[in-house]
C-alpha positions as CSV (number, residue, x, y, z in Angstrom):
1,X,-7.6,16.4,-3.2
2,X,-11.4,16.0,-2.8
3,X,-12.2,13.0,-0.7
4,X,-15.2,12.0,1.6
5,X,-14.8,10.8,4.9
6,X,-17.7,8.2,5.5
7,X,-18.8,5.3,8.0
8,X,-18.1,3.0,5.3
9,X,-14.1,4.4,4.4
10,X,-12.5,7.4,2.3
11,X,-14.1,7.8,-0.9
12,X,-12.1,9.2,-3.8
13,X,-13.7,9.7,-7.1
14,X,-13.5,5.8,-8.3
15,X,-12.1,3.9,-5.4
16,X,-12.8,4.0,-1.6
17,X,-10.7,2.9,1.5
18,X,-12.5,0.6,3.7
19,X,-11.5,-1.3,6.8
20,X,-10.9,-4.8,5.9
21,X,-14.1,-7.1,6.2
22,X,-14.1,-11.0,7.6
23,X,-14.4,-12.3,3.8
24,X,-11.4,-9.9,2.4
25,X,-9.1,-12.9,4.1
26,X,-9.4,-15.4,1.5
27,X,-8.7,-12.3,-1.5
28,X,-5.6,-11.1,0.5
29,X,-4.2,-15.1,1.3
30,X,-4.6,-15.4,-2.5
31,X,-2.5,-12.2,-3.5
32,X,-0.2,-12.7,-0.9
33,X,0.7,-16.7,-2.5
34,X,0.5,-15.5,-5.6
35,X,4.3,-15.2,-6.9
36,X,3.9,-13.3,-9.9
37,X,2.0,-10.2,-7.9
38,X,4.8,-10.9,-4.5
39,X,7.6,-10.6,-6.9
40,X,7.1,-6.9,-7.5
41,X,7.3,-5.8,-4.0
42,X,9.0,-8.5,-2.1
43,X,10.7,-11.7,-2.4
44,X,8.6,-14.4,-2.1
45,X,7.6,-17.5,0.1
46,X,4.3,-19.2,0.4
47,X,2.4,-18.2,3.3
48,X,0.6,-20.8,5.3
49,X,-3.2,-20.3,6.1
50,X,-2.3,-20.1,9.9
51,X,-0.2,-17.7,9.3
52,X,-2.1,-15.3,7.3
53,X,-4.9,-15.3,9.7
54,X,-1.7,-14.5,12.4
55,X,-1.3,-12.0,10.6
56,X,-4.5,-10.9,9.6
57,X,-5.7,-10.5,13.4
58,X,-2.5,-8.8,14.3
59,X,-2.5,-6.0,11.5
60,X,-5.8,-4.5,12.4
61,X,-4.8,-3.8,16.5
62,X,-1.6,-2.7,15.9
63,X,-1.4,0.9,16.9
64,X,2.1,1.5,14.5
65,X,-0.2,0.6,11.4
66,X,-3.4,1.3,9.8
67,X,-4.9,-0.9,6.9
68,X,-7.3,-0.8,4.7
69,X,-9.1,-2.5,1.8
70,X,-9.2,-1.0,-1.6
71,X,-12.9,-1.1,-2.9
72,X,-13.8,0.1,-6.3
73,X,-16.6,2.6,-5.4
74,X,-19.3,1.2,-8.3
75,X,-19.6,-2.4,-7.0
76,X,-17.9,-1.9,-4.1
77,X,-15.3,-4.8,-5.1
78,X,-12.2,-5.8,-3.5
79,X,-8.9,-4.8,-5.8
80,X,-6.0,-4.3,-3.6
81,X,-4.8,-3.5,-0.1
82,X,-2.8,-0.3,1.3
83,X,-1.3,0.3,4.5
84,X,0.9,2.9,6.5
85,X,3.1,0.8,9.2
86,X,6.2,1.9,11.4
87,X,3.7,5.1,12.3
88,X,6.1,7.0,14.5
89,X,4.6,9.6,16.2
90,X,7.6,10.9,17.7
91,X,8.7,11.9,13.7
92,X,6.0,12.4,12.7
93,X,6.3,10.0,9.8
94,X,4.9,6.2,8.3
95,X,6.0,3.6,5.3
96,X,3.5,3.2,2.7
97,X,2.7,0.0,1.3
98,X,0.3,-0.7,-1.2
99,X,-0.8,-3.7,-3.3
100,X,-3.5,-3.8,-6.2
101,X,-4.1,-7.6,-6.2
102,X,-7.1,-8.1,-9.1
103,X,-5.0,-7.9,-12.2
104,X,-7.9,-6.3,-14.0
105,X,-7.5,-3.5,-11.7
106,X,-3.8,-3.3,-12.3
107,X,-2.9,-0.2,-15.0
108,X,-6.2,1.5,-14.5
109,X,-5.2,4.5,-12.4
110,X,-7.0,2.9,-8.8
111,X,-3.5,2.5,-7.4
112,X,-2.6,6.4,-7.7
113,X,-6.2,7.2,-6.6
114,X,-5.9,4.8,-3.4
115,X,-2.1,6.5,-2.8
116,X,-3.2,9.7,-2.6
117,X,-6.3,9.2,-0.4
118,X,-4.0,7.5,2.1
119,X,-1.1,10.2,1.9
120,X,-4.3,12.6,2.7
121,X,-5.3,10.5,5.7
122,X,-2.0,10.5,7.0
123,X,-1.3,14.0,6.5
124,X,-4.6,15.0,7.7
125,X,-5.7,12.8,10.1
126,X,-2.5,11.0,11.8
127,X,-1.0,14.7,11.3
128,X,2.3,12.6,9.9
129,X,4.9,15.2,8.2
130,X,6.3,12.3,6.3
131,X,5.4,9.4,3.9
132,X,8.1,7.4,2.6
133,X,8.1,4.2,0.5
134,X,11.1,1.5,-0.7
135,X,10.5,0.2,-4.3
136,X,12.3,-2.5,-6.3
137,X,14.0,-0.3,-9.2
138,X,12.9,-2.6,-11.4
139,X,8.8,-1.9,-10.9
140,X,8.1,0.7,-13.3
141,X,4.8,0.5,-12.9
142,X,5.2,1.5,-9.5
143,X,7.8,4.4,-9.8
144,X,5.2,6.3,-12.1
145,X,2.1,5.4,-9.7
146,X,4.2,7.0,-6.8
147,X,5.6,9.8,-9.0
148,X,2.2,10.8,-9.9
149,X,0.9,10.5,-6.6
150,X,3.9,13.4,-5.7
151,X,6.7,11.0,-4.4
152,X,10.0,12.3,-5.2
153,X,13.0,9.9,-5.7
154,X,15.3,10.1,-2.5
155,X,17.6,7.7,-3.0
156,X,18.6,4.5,-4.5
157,X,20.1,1.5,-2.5
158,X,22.4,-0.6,-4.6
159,X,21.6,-4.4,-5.1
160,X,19.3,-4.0,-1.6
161,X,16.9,-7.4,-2.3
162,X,18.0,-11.0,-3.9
163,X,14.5,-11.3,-5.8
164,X,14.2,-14.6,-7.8
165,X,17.9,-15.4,-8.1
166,X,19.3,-11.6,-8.0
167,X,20.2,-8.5,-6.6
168,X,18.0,-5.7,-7.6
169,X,18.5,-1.9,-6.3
170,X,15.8,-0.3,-3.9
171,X,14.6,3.0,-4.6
172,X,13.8,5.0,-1.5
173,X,10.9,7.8,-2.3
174,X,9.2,10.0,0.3
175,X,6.4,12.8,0.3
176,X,6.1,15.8,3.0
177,X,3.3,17.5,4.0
178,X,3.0,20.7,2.7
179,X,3.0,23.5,5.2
């Protein structure tokens, strides 16, 4: 994969990963209140300003995660977030999370482009063996973002989430570094 390692993020072809900027905050508080986005990923509850920006200072010095901000590289717009967390150095291995919150973004192809820069920088630069993933069975658009991005199915966790008034399976995918 042909990426560019700049002061400004990891550039891909159409998108870029960027660390996340002051203003980002009020784009992330509104994806992460928005239901209909939540929903896909995660079941949802509304998330207090407070607690955001908790969050928000907490997530960029943690030393088991590394996020970043999603830019579209004409413009250099804002359309989703992506993270690796539970880094474990000792297995050499991280959960991906990812989350393209403009819905004109959504369906475009930026959410495969952003995985695969950030399997890269985990592979290549956190020398991680392992990427893995959990996904609601029931987000399509997901399972063929992942599956292009190389994830390979690993295993399916029966009625694992109660997601707006039922149980819906987990599908467990995972990536290795190739030797």
């Amino acid at each position: 994969m042909k990426r560019a390692r700049t002061a400004e993020g990891i550039a891909g072809a159409r998108v870029r990963l960027s660390p996340i900027r002051p203003k980002d905050s009020a784009s992330l508080f509104r994806w992460i209140n928005d239901r209909e986005l939540v929903v896909f990923n995660a079941g949802f509850h509304p998330v207090h300003a407070t607690e955001h920006a908790a969050w928000l200072r907490d997530i960029v010095t943690r030393s088991d995660t590394v996020v970043f901000a999603i830019r579209q590289k004409r413009g250099d717009r804002l359309i989703g977030v992506c993270q690796l967390h539970s880094i474990s150095a000792v297995h050499r291995s991280a959960e991906l999370q990812i989350r393209i919150g403009e819905p004109r973004a959504r369906g475009r192809g930026y959410g495969v482009e952003a995985v695969r820069l950030l399997v890269d920088f985990a592979f290549r630069d956190l020398n991680l063996h392992r990427v893995w993933l959990r996904v609601f069975r029931t987000n399509t658009r997901a399972l063929k973002t992942y599956a292009a991005a190389g994830f390979a199915k690993e295993g399916v966790m029966r009625d694992a989430a109660f997601v707006n008034g039922r149980f819906v399976d987990v599908v467990a995918m995972g990536i290795t570094r190739r030797a």
